[in-house]
ZALUM-489810 format. One record per residue (C-alpha): residue in three letters; residue number from 1; x, y, z. Coordinates in steps of 0.05 Angstrom, whole numbers. Each point is the difference from the previous one (the first is absolute). Layout:
<nodes>
ala / NUM / X / Y / Z;
...
</nodes>
This chain:
<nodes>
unk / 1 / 1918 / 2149 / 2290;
unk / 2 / 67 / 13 / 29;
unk / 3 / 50 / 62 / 1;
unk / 4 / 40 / -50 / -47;
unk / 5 / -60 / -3 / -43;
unk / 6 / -2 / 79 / -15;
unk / 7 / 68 / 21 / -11;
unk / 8 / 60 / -8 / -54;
unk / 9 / 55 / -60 / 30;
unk / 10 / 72 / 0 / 0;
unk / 11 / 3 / -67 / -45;
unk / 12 / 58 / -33 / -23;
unk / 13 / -24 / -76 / -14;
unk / 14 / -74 / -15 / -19;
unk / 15 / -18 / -82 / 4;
unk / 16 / -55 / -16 / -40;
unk / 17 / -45 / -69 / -3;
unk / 18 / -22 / -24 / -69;
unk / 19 / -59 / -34 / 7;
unk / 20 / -64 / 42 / 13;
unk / 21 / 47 / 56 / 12;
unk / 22 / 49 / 12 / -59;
unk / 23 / -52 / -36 / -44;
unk / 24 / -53 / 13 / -15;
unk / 25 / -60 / -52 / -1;
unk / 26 / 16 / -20 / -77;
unk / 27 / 79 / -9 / 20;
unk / 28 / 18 / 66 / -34;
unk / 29 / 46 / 60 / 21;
unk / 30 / -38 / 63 / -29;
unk / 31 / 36 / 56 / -32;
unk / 32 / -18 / 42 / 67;
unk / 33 / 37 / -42 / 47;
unk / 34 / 67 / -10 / -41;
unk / 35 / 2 / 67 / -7;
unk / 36 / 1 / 18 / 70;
unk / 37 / 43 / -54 / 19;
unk / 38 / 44 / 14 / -57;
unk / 39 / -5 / 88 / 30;
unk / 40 / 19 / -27 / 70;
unk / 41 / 62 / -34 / -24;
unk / 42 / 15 / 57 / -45;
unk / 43 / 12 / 41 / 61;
unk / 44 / 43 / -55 / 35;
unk / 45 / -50 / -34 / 42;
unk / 46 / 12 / -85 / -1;
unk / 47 / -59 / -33 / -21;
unk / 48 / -4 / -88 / 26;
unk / 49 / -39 / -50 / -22;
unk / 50 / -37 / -48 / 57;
unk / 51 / -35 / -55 / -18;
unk / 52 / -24 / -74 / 20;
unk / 53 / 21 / -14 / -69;
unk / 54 / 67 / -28 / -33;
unk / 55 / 43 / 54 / -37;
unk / 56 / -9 / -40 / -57;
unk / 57 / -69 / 31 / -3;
unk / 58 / 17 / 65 / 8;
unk / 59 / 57 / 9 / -46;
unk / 60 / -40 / 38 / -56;
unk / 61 / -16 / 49 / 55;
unk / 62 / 67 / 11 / 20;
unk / 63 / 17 / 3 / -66;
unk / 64 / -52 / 52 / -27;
unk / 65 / 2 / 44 / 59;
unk / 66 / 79 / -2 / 1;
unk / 67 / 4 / -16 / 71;
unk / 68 / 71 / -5 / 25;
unk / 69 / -11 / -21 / 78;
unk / 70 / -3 / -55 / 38;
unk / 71 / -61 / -36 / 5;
unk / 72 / -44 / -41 / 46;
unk / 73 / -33 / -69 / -26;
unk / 74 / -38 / -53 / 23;
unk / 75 / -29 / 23 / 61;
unk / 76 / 65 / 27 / 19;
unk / 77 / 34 / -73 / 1;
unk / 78 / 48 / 26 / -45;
unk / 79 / 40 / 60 / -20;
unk / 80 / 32 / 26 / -66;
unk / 81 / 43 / 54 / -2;
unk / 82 / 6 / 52 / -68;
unk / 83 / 31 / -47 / -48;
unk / 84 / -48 / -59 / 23;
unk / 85 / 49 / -35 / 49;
unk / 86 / -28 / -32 / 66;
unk / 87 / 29 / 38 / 63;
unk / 88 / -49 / -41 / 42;
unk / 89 / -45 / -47 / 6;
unk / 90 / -37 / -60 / 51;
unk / 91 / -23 / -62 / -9;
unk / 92 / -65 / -51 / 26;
unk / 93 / 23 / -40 / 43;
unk / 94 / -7 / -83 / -42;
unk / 95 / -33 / -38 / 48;
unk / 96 / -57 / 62 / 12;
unk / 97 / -4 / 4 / -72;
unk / 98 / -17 / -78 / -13;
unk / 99 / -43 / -2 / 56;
unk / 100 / -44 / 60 / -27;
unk / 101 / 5 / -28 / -69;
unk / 102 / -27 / -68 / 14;
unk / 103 / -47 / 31 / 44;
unk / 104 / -24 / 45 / -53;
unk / 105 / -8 / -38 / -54;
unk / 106 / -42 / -60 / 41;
unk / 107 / -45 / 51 / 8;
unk / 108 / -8 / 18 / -75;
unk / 109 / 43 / 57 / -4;
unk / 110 / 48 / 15 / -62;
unk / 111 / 78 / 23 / 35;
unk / 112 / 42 / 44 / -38;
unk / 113 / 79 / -2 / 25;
unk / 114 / 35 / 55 / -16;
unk / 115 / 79 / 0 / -6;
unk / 116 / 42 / 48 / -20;
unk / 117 / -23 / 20 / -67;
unk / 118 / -43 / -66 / -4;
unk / 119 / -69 / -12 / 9;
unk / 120 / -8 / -74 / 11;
unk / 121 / -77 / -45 / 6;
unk / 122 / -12 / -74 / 1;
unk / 123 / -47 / 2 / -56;
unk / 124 / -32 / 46 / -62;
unk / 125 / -63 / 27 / 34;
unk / 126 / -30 / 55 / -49;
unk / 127 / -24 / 45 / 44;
unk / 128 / 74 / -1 / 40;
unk / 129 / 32 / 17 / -68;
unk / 130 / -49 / 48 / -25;
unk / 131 / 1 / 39 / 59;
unk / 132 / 78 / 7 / -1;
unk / 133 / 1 / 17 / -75;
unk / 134 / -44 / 56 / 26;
unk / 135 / 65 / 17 / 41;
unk / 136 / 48 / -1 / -45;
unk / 137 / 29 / -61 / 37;
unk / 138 / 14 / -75 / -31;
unk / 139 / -13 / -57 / 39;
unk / 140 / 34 / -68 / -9;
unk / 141 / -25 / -68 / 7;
unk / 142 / 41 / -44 / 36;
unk / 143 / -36 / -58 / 33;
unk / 144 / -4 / -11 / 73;
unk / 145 / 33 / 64 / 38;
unk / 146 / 24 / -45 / 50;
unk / 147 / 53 / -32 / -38;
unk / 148 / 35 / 71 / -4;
unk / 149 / 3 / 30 / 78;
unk / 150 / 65 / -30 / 10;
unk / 151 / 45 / 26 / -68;
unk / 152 / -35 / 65 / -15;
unk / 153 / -17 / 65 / 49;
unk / 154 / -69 / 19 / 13;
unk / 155 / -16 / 73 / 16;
unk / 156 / -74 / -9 / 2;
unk / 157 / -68 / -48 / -15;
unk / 158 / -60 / 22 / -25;
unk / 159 / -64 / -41 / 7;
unk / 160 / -61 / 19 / -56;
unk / 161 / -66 / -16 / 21;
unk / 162 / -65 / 2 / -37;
unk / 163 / -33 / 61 / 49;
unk / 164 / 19 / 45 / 52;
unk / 165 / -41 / -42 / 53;
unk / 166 / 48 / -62 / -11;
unk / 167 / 58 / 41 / 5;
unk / 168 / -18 / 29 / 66;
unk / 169 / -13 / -70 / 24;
unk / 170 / 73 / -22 / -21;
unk / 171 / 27 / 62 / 34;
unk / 172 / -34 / -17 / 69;
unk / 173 / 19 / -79 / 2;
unk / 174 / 83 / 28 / -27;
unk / 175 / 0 / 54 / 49;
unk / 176 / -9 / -60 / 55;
unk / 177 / 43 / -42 / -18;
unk / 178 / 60 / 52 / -14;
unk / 179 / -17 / 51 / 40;
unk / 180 / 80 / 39 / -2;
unk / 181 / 36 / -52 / -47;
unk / 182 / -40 / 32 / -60;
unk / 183 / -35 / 67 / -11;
unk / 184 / -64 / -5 / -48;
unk / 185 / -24 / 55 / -40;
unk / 186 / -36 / 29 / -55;
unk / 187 / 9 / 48 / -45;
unk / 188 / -68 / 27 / -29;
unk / 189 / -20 / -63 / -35;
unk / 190 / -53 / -35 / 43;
unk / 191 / 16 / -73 / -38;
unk / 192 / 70 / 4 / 17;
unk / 193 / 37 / -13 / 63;
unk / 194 / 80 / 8 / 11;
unk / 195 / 43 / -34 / 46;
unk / 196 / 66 / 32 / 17;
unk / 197 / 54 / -9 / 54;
unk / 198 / -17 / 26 / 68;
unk / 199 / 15 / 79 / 4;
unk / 200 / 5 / 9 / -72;
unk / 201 / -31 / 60 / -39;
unk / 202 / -6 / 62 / -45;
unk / 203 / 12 / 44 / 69;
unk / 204 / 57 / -50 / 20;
unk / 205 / 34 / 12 / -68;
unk / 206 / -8 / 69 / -1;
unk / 207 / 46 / 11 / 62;
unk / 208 / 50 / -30 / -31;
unk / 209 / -7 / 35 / -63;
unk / 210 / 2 / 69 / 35;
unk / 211 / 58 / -15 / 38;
unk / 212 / 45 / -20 / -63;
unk / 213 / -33 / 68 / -33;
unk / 214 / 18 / 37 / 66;
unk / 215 / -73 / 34 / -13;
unk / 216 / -29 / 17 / 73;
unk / 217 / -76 / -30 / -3;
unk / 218 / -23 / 62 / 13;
unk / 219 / 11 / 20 / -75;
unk / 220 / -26 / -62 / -28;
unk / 221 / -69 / -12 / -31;
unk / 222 / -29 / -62 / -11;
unk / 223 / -64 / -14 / -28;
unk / 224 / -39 / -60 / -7;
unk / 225 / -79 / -22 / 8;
unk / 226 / 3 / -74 / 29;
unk / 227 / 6 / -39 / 67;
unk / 228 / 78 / -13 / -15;
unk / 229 / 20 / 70 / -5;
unk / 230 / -23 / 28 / 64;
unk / 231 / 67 / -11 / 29;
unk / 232 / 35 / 43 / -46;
unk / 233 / -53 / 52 / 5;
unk / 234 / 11 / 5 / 67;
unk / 235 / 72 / 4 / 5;
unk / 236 / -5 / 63 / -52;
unk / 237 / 6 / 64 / 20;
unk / 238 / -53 / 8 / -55;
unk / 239 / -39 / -62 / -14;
unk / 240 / -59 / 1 / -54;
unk / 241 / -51 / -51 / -18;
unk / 242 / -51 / 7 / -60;
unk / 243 / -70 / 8 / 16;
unk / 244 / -18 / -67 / -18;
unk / 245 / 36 / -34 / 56;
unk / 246 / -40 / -32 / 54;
unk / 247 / -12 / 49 / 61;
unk / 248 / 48 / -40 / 49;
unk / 249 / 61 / 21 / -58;
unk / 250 / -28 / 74 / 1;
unk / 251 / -10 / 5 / 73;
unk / 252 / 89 / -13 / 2;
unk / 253 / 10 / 63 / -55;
unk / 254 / 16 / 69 / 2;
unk / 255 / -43 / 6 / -63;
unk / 256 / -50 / -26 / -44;
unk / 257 / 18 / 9 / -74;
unk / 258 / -49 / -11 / -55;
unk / 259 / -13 / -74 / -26;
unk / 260 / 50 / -33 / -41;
unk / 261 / -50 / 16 / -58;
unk / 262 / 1 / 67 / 14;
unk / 263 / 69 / 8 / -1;
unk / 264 / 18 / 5 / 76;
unk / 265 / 82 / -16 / -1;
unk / 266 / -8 / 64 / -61;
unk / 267 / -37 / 43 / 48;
unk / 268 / 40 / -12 / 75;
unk / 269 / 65 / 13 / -42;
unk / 270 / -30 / 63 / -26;
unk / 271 / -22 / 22 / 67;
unk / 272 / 55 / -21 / 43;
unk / 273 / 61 / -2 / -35;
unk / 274 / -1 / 40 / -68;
unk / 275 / -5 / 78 / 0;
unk / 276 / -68 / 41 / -20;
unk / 277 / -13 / 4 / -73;
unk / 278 / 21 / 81 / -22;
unk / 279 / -48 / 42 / 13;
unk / 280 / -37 / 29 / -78;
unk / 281 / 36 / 69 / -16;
unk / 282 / -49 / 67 / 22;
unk / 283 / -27 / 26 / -58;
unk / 284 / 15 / 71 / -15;
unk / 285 / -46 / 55 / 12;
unk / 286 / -9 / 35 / -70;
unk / 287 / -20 / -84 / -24;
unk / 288 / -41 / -8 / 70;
unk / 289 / -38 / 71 / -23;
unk / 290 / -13 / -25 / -60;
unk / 291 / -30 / -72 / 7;
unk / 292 / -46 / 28 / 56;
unk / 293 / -32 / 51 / -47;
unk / 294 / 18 / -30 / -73;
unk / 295 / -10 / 56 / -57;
unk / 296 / -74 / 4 / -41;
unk / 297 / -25 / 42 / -55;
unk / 298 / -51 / 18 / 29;
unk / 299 / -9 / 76 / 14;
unk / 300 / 11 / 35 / 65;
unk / 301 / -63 / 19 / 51;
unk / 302 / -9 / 72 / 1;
unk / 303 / 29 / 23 / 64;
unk / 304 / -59 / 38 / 40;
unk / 305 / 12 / 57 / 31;
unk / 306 / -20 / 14 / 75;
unk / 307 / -44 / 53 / 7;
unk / 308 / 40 / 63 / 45;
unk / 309 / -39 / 67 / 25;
unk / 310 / 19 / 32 / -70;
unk / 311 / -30 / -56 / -45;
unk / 312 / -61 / -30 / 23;
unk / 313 / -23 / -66 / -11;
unk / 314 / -40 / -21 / -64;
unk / 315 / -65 / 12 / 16;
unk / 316 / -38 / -27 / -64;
unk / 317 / -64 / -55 / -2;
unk / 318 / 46 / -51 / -21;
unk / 319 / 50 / 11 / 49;
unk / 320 / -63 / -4 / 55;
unk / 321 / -28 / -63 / -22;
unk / 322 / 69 / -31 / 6;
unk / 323 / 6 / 16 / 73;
unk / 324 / -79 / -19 / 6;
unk / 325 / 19 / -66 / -28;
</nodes>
């Protein structure tokens, strides 16, 4: 653990990941964490949103935690400011995009084409759906995503696969064909792999956001628990990751909060940016006196005597067998 990890921090902006991080594993915000988020704000520290997701699925977290910053969304492709206007954003390049597509999906994969707002897939597949609905995200079905490269942006592709195995396979054969025209990552799901334009990402993002905040990074936190947050984590002058995360995102953090489940985003803003809970008040003597030697009815000992030259000690049988005894 670093000297980071032991002390209070100067922080003025705190950027925090949803899923695994904000979330816990049933998708809920516990009374815990808003509160501290909600403390930290209270005392004028900016609290950001950065997710792989669309701000479409985050909007009843903005909304219940009152969040008025700018905010970081999928995978740092695009950002929002306050009032939910875009102040930047980058696109896949077309012809990468329906080469990976076709690719994809001739290899059984389902792609999901995210624009703007928009989630967009050829056709209804179930466990596609299901698994968005989990996200608070709505897909559309559109046909072949071909026919749209050319009259619609694309900020990033996602391929679903049925196992993590798969997916690592499609990384491997992606990564060789597009090798700095695409960056591939993933972002804690092991069936799921996204495809974004070359030097895009949460850290990426981040700069800019901290230069239109003028917030120095050394009084930024940012916490997060998956492969795609590591760059944020690092640029930090106080980067977090729960103690789920796999060890390569832990071995890039100044600290190692609880688990999601165990409210770690509550506990690192407790311990790094909120002050100490009041200490309880002393109690006063007179009530200390009394509670350690709490009134009976029972009657007093009889106090005995020590014997002195002018009045020996009791000398009787019964007084012998006691010492005897």
């Amino acid at each position: 653990m670093t000297q980071a990890a032991t002390t209070k921090k100067d922080i003025r902006l705190i950027v925090i990941d949803l899923d695994g991080t904000l979330l816990n594993s049933k998708m809920e915000l516990t009374e815990r964490t808003e509160k501290a988020i909600k403390a930290a704000m209270a005392q004028g520290v900016q609290v950001a949103l950065a997710t792989g997701k669309s701000r479409n699925a985050a909007k009843h977290l903005l909304e219940r935690l009152s969040l008025n910053a700018p905010g970081i969304f999928l995978q740092g492709l695009v950002l929002y400011d306050a009032n939910g206007k875009v102040t930047s954003q980058t696109t896949l390049s077309p012809e990468i995009a329906r080469r990976v597509i076709t690719y994809a999906e001739d290899r059984g994969f389902s792609i999901m084409m995210y624009s703007g707002e928009r989630i967009l897939t050829r056709a209804p597949e179930p466990r596609v759906v299901e698994a968005m609905r989990k996200y608070h995200e709505t897909v559309e079905v559109v046909g072949p995503l071909q026919n749209l490269l050319d009259s619609m942006p694309v900020h990033k592709l996602v391929a679903v696969g049925n196992d993590g195995r798969s997916v690592k396979a499609l990384r491997w054969q992606l990564n060789a064909q597009f090798a700095g025209r695409a960056r591939l990552v993933q972002a804690g799901i092991a069936e799921m792999l996204e495809i974004l334009p070359p030097g895009a990402s949460k850290g990426t993002a981040l700069k800019t956001l901290t230069k239109d905040l003028r917030i120095p990074a050394d009084h930024v936190m940012a916490i997060g628990d998956a492969e795609n947050d590591m760059e944020m984590i690092q640029y930090v002058g106080l980067g977090v990751v729960m103690g789920q995360a796999e060890q390569a995102v832990k071995d890039v953090a100044d600290y190692v909060a609880p688990t999601n489940d165990e409210d770690g985003v509550a506990e690192a803003i407790e311990r790094f940016v909120l002050p100490p809970p009041p200490a309880p008040e002393a109690k006063p003597a007179d009530a200390e006196k009394s509670a350690e030697a709490p009134k009976t009815d029972a009657p007093k000992a009889t106090k005995t005597e020590k014997p002195t030259a002018d009045k020996p000690a009791d000398s009787s049988p019964a007084s012998k067998e006691d010492k005897s005894s």
